[in-house]
Steps between C-alpha positions, in 0.01 A plus 500: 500500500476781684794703624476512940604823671618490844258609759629770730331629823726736562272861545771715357552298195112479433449853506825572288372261235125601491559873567828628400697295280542715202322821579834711456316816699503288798789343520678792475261674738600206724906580413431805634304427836852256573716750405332768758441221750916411472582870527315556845576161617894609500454847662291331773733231525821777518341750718410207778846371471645817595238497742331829386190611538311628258539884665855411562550449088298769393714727750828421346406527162287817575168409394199379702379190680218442202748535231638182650178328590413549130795388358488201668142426431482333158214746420736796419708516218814634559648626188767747574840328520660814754275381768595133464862601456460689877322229650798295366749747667326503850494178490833455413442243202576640114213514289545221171224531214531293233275256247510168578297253217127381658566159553160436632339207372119634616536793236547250232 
C-alpha cells in the first residue's frame, strides 16, 4: 500500500519544497535578505513615528538624505553598528543586537 502525502496548493510551500528545501546556500542567502529587510523595516517604521523625514534624520545625525534612503532600502547592507547606534539615538530608541535561534520552519 502506498504511503499518501497531503496535497498542498499553497505557492510558497511548493516552491520551498521543489526549490529550496535543503540547498543550505540559499537558505541562508534567504536569512540574510530577512535580516536586511527587518533592519530597514524598523528605521522606516521609527523615523515615520517621529514623523521625520528622511532630510530631517539625515540632518540630526549629520549625514545625507541617501544615506537614509539606502538604509532603508533592503538593497544596502548596512554593516557598521555606529551608524545604527546614531540612528538609535535620534530616534530616541537604544539599539539591542543579539542572536535569537531561526525558528523558521521553511529553512528546514
Amino acid at each position: 500500500m502506498s504511503k499518501k502525502t497531503k496535497k498542498t496548493k499553497s505557492a510558497i510551500e511548493i516552491i520551498h519544497h521543489r526549490y529550496i528545501k535543503g540547498d543550505k546556500g540559499l537558505l541562508e542567502a534567504i536569512a540574510d535578505e530577512k535580516e536586511k529587510l527587518n533592519i530597514a523595516a524598523q528605521i522606516h517604521e521609527m523615523r515615520t513615528k517621529e514623523g521625520l523625514s528622511q532630510n530631517d534624520l539625515a540632518e540630526r545625525m549629520g549625514t545625507t538624505q541617501s544615506v537614509i534612503s539606502r538604509l532603508e532600502s533592503t538593497d544596502y547592507r548596512c554593516e557598521n553598528l555606529s551608524t545604527l547606534q546614531k540612528i538609535a539615538s535620534v530616534l530616541h530608541c537604544r539599539l539591542e543586537v543579539k542572536f535569537v535561534p531561526d525558528t523558521d520552519p521553511m529553512l528546514y
